[in-house]
MDTraj code that builds the backbone (N, CA, C; nanometers):
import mdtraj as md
import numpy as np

residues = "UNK UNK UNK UNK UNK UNK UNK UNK UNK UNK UNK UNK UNK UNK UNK UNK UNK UNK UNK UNK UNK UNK UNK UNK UNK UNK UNK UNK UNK UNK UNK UNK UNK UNK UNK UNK UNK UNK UNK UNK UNK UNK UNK UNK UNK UNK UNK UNK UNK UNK UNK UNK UNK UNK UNK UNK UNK UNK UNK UNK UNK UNK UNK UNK UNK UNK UNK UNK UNK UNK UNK UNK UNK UNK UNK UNK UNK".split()
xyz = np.array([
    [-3.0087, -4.0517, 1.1836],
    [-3.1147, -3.9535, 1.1864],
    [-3.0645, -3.8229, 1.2506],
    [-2.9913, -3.8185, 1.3788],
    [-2.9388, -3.7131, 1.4168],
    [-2.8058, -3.6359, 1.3185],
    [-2.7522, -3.7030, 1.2696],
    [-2.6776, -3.6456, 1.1531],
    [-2.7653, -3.5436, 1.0433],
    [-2.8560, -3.6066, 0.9926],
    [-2.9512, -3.5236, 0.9251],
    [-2.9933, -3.4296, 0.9666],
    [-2.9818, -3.4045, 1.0783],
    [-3.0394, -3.2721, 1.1598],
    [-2.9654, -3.1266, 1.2241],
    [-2.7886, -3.2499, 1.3035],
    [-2.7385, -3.1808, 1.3347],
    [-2.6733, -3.1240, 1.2281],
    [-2.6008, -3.1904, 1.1023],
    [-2.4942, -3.1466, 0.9855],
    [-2.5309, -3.0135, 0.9423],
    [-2.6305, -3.0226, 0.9012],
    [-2.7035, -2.8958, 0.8148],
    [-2.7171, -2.7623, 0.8934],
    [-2.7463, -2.7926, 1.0343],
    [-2.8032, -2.6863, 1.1307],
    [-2.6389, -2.6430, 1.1302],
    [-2.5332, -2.7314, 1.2035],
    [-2.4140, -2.6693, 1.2025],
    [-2.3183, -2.5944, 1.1250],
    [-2.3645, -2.6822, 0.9577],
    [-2.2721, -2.6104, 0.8873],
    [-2.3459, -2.5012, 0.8275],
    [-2.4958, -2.4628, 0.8637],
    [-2.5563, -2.3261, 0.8276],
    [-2.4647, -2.1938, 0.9420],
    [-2.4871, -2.2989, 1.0713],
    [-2.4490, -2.1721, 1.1565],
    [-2.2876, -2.1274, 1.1742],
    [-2.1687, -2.2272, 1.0875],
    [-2.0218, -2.1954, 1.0735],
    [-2.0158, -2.0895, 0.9365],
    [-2.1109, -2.1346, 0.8601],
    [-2.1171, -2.0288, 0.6981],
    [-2.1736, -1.8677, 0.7981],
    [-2.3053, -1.8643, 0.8714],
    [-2.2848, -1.7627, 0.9280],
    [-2.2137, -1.6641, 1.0107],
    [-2.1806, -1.7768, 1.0963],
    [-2.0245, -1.6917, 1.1324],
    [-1.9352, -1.6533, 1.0623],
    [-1.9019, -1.7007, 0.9451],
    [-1.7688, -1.7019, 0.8323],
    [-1.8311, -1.5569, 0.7417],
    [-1.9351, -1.5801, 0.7217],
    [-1.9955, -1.4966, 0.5873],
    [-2.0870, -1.4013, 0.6342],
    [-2.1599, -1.4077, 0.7965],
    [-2.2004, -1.2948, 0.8139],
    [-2.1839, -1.2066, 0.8183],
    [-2.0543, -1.0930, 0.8628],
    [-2.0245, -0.9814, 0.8483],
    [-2.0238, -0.9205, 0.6541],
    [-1.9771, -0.9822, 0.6137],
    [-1.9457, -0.9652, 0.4478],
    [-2.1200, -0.9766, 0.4383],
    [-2.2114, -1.0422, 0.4614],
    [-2.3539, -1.0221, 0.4482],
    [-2.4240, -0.8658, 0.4888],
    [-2.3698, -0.8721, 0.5779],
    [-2.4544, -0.7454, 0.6435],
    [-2.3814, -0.6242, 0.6014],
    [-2.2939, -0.6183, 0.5660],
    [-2.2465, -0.4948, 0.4743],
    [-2.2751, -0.4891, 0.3840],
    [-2.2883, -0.5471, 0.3324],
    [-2.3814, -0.6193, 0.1379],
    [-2.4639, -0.5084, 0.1463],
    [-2.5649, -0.5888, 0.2746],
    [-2.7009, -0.5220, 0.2631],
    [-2.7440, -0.3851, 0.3257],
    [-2.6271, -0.3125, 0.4227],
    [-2.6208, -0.2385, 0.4243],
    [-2.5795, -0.0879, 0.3077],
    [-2.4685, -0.1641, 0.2603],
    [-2.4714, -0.1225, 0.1250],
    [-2.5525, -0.0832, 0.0134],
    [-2.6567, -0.1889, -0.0585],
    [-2.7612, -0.2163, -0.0794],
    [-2.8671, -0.0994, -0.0458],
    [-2.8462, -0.0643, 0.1172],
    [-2.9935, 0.0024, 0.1523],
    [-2.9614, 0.1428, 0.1415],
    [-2.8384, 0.1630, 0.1469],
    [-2.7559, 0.3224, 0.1565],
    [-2.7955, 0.3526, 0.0034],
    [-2.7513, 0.2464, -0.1040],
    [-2.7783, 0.3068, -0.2120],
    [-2.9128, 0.3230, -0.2412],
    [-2.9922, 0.2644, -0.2198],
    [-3.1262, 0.2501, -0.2566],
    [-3.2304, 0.3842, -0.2213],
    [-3.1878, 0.4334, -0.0663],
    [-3.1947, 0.5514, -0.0303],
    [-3.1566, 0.6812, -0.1053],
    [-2.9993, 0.6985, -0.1372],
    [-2.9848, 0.7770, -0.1979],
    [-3.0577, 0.7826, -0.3191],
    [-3.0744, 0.6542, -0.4156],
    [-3.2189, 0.6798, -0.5759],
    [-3.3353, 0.7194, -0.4975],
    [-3.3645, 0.6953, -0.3987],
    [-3.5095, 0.7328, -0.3670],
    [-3.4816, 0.9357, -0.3866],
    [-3.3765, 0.9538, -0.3001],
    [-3.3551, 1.0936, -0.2241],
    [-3.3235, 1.1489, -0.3330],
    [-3.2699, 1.1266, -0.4518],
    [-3.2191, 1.1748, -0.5688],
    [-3.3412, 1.1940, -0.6878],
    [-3.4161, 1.0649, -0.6590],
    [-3.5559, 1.1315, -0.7754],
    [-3.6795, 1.2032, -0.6827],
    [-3.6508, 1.2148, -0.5866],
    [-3.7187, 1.2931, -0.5292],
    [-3.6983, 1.4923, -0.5218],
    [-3.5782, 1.4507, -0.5282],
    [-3.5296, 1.6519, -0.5234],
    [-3.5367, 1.6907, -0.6523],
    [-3.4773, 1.5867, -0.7377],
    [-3.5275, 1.6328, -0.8897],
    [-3.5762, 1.7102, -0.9181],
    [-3.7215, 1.6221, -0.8987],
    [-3.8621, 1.6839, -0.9642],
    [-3.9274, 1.7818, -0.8571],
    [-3.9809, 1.8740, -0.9258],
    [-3.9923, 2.0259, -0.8899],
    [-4.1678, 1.9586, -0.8325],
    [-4.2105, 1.9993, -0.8102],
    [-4.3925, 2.0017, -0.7588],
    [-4.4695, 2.0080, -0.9334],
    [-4.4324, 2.1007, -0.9606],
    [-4.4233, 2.1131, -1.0955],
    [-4.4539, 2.0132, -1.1819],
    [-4.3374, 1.9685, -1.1854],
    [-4.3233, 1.8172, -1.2934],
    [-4.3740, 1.7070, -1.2295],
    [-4.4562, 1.6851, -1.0688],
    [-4.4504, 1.5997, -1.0371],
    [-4.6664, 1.6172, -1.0993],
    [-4.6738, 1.6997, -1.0709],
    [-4.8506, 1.7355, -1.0805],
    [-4.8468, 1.7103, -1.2226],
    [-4.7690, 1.7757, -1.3224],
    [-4.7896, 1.7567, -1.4580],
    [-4.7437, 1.5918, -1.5339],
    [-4.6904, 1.5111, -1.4183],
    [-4.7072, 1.3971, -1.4585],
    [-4.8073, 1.2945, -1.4004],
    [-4.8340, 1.3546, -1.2766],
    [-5.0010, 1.2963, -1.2609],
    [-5.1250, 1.3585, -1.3512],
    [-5.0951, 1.4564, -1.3936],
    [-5.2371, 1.4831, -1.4922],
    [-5.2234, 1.4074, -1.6050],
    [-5.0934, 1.3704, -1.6450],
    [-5.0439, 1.3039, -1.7822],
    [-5.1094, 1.1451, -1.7623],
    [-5.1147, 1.0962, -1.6259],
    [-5.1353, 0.9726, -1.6034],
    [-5.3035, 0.9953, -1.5960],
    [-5.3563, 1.1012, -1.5075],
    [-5.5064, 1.0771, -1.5610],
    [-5.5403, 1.1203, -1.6558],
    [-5.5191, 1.2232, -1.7580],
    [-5.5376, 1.1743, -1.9150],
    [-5.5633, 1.0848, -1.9803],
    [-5.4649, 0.9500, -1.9268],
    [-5.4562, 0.8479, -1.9890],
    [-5.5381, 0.7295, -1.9593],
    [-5.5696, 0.7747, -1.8389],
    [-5.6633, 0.6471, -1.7417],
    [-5.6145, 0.6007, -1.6574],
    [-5.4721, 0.6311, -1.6299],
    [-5.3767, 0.5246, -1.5477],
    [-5.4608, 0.5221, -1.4357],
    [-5.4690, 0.6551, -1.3654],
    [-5.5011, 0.6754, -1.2474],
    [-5.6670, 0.7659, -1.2365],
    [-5.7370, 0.7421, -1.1236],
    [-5.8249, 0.8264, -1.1251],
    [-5.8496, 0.9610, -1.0788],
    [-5.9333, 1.0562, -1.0903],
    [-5.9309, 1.1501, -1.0120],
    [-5.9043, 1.1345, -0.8402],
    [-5.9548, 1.0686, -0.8065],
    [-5.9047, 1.0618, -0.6471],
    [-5.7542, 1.0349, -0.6631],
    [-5.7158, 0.9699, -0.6992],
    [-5.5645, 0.9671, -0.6978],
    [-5.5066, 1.0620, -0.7232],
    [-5.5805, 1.1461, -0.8234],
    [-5.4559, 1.2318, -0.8873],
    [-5.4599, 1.3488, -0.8094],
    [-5.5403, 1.4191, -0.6882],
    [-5.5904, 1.4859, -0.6065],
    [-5.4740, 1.4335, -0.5304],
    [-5.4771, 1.3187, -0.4396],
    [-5.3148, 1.2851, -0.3540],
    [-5.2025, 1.2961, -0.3942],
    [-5.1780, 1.2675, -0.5564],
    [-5.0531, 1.2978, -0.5807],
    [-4.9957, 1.4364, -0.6054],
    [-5.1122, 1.5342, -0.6296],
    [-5.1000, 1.6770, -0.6551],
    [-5.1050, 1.7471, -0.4730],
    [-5.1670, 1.6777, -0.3939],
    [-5.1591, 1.7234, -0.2140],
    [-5.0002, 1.7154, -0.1827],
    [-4.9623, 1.5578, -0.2411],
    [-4.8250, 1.4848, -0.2130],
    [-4.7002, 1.6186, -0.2430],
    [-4.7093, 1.6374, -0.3723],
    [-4.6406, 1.7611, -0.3934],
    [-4.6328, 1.8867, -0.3752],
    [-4.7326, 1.9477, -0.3333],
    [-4.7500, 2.0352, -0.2632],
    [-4.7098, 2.0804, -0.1289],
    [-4.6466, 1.9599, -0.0682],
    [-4.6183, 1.9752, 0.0375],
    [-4.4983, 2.0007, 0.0836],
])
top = md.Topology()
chain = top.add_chain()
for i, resn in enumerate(residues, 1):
    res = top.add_residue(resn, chain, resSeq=i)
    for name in ("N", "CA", "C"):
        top.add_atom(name, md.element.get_by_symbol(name[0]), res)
traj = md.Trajectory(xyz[None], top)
């Protein structure tokens, strides 16, 4: 019974030692890029294109007037 308990716990916490660093750069990695797509479709679009694609979305129904009021404040700013 203690085998069942200790095996698993130990050989989780030798894989973390072994593979944690290579983990956390992964995901550091991961978050650097993810940042930069955020920061990149963000400078893009002008205020401009961002209002004329919320009116495009309430046109359509996507969104309602209250929404489309925040997303036109959002850009404006």
């Amino acid at each position: 019974m203690v085998f069942l308990i200790v095996v698993p716990a130990l050989t989780a916490l030798v894989y973390l030692v072994v593979r944690g660093r290579g983990m956390a750069e992964r995901g550091d990695e991961n978050a650097a890029r993810a940042r930069r797509d955020h920061q990149g479709l963000s400078s893009e679009r002008t205020p401009v294109d961002q209002i004329a694609t919320a009116r495009t979305l309430l046109d359509s129904g996507a969104i309602d007037e209250a929404e489309y009021r925040t997303l036109k404040e959002r850009a404006l700013r």
